[in-house]
C-alpha positions in Angstrom: 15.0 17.7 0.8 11.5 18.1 2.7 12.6 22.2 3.4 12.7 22.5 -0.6 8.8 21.1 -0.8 8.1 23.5 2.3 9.5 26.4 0.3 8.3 25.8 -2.8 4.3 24.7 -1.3 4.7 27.7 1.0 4.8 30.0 -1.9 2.2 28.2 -3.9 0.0 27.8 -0.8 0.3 31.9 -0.4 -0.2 32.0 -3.9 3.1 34.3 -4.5 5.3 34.7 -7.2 8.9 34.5 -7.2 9.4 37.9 -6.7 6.8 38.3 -4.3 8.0 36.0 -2.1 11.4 37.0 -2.3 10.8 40.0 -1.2 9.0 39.1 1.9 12.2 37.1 2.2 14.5 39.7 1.9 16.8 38.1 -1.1 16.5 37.9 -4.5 14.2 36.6 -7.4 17.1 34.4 -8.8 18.1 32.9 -5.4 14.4 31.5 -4.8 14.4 30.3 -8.4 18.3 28.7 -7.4 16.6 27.3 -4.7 13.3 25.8 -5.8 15.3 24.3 -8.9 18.3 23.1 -6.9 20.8 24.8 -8.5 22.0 25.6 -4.9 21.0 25.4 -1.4 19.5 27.5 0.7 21.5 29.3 3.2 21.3 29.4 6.5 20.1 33.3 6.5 17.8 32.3 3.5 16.3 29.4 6.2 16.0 31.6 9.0 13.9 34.2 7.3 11.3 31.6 6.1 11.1 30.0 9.6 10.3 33.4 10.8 7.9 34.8 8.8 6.3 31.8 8.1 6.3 29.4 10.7 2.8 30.5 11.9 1.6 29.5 8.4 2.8 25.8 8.7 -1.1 24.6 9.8 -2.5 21.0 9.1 -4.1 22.8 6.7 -0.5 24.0 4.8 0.9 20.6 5.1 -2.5 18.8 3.5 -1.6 21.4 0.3 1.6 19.9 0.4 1.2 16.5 0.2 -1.9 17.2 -2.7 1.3 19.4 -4.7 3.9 16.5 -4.1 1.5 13.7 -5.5 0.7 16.4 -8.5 4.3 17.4 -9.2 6.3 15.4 -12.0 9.7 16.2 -10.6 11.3 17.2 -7.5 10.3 19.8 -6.0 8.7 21.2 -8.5 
């Protein structure tokens, strides 16, 4: 469940909305909502397309925003 923090902390950490960040994606504004709310997984294609536009962004500095959003959060993942 660690990629649904990374998604969701990504986002926050770029300071995106749904839609925005969807689009960067290349999918819809309901499947990151499905995603970040675990209504469903994400796919394959869906994982693929975050790795590669944002794998450059996953810095020391990214992952000390995520641990600050997880011990903020009052459910999982968001």
């Amino acid at each position: 469940m660690d990629i649904l923090w990374e998604i969701y902390g990504m986002r926050k950490h770029k300071k995106l909305t749904q839609r925005e960040f969807a689009e960067k994606l290349g999918f819809s504004r309901s499947a990151v909502s499905d995603i970040e709310n675990m209504r469903r997984n994400p796919s394959e294609s869906f994982l693929v397309s975050f790795n590669q536009i944002f794998h450059s962004e996953k810095t020391d500095e990214f992952y000390s925003f995520l641990d600050i959003l997880k011990e903020n959060s009052y459910k999982y993942p968001i």
